[in-house]
N, C-alpha and C positions, 0 to 999 in steps of 0.2 A: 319211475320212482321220483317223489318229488322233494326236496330236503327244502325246508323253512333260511328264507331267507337271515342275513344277522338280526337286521331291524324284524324280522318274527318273533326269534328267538328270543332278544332280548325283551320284546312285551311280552310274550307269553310269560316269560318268567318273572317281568313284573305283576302279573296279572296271578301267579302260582303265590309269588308271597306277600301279595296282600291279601289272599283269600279274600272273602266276604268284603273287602273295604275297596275293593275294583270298579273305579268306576272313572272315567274317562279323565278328569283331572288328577286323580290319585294317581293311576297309572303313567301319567306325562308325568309328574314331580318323582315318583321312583325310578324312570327310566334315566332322568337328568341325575338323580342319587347315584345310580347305578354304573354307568357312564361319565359323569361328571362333566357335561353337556346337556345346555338347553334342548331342549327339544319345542320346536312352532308344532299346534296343534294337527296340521294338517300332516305333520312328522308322523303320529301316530294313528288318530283316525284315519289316517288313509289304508293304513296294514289293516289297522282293527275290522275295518272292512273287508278284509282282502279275508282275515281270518274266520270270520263270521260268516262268509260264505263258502268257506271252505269246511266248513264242521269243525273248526278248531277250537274254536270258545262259542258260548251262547249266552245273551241279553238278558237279565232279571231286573223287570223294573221295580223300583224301590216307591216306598212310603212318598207321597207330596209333600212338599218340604215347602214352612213359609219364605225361610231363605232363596226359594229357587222361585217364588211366587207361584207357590201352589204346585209346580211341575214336577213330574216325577226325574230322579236319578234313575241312569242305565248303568246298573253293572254287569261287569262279566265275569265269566265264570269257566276255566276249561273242561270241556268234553273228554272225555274219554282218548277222541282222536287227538287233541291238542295235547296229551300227556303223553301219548304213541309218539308224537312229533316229536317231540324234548328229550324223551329218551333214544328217539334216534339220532339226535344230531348231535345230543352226549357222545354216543358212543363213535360217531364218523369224528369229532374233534377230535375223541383221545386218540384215532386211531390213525390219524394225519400228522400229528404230532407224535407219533409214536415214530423213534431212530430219526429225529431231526436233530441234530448237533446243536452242540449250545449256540445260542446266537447273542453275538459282544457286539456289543460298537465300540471303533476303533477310538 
């Protein structure tokens, strides 16, 4: 069984709440929202990859844009399997954290 790393989990689900606006730079500035840490590009492209080969999310290239000089944007989009992942590793959090004592600092 393979449970999605944190750095997965947390694009994926940058990637679940921007729907349709997922696209390589979108996702880096939600993950830095989300986190409240910068993230360097290679922070994420590097999963994004990992994920994309793994059935997790798949590529929709977008409209050429003159902003990009003509070049199309890559969005992402999860599969089916990348929705499987998320709900599993829901359920492994809550379930690790389930009967762990409050945690104080002294």
């Amino acid at each position: 069984m393979y449970f999605l790393t944190r750095t997965e989990e947390i694009i994926l689900l940058a990637i679940w709440k921007l729907q349709d606006a997922a696209y390589g730079m979108s996702v880096r500035e939600q993950v830095a929202k989300d986190t409240g840490k910068k993230w360097r590009s290679g922070a994420v492209y590097a999963p994004l990859g990992r994920l994309l080969k793994n059935g997790y999310v798949c590529q929709i290239k977008g409209e050429p844009t003159p902003e990009r000089g003509g070049r199309h944007k890559i969005y992402y989009r999860l599969t089916n399997e990348g929705k499987k992942a998320l709900i599993e590793i829901r359920e492994v959090n809550a379930s690790i954290w389930l009967g762990v004592p409050k945690l104080e600092i002294d």
